[in-house]
C-alpha positions in Angstrom: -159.2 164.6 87.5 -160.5 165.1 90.8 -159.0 162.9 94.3 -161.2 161.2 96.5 -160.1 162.3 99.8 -158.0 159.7 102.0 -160.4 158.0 105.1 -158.7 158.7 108.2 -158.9 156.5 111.3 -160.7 157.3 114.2 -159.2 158.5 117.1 -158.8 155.6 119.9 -161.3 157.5 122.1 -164.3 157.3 119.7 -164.6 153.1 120.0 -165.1 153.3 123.7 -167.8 156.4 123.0 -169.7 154.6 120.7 -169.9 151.6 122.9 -170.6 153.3 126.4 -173.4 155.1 124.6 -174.8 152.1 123.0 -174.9 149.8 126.0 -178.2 151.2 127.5 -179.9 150.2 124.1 -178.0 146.6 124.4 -179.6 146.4 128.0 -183.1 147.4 127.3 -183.5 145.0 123.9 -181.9 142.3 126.4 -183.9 142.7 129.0 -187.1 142.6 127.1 -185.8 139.4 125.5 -185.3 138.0 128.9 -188.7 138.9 130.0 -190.3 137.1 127.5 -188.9 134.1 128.4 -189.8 134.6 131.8 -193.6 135.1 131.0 -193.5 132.2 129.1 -191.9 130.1 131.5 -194.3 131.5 134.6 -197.4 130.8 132.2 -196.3 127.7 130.9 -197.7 126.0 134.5 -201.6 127.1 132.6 -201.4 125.3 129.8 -200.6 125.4 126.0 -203.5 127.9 125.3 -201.9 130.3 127.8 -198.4 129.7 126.5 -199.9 130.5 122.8 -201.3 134.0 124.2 -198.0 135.0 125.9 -195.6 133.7 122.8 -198.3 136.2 120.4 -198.6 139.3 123.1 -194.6 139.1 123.2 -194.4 138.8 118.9 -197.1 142.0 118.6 -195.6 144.3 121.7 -191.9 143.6 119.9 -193.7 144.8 116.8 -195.4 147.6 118.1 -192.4 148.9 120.0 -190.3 148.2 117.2 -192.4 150.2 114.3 -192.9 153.0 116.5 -189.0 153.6 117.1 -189.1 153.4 112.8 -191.5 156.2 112.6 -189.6 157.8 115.2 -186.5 157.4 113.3 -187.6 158.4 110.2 -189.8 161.7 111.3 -186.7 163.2 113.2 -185.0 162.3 110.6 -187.1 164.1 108.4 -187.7 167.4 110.7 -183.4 167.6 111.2 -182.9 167.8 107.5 -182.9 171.6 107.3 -183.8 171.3 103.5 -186.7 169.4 104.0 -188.1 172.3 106.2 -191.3 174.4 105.0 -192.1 177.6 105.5 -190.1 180.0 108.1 -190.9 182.8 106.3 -189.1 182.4 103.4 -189.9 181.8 99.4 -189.4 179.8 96.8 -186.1 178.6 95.8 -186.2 180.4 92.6 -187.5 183.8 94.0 -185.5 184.3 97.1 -187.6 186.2 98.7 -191.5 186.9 98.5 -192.5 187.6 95.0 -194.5 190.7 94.4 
């Protein structure tokens, strides 16, 4: 019977990383947040028609930004994977090298 291997703990050092590395991220979804509400609250001295078009330009630029970092994700994803690779001179799998 085979042993699943015991999780170790991280070191101390790697908490603090993680966090100093993911506080730009933090700030830039924040601060688009925040800018939002700013538009709205300059616009909403125009009227409720203007205050419509900023609350729908703020839901389709979140949208926008937020599928393109998806299909940013997913391609680099995709082109790290060494397996998922094509080409680079070599065959297939089950002839090694180029057949004939």
């Amino acid at each position: 019977m085979l042993r699943q291997p015991e999780m170790e703990s991280p070191p101390d050092g790697d908490l603090g990383m993680l966090v100093r590395l993911a506080v730009p991220s933090i700030l830039a979804t924040v601060s688009g947040t925040v800018m939002s509400f700013v538009d709205f609250a300059y616009v909403s001295q125009l009227g409720s028609a203007a205050q419509a078009a900023v609350g729908n330009a703020a839901v389709l630029v979140w949208a926008f930004f937020g599928l393109s970092l998806g299909v940013v994700s997913t391609v680099s994803t995709f082109s790290a994977n060494p397996s998922a690779r094509v080409g680079r001179g070599k065959g297939p799998p089950t002839c090694g090298r180029r057949c004939g």
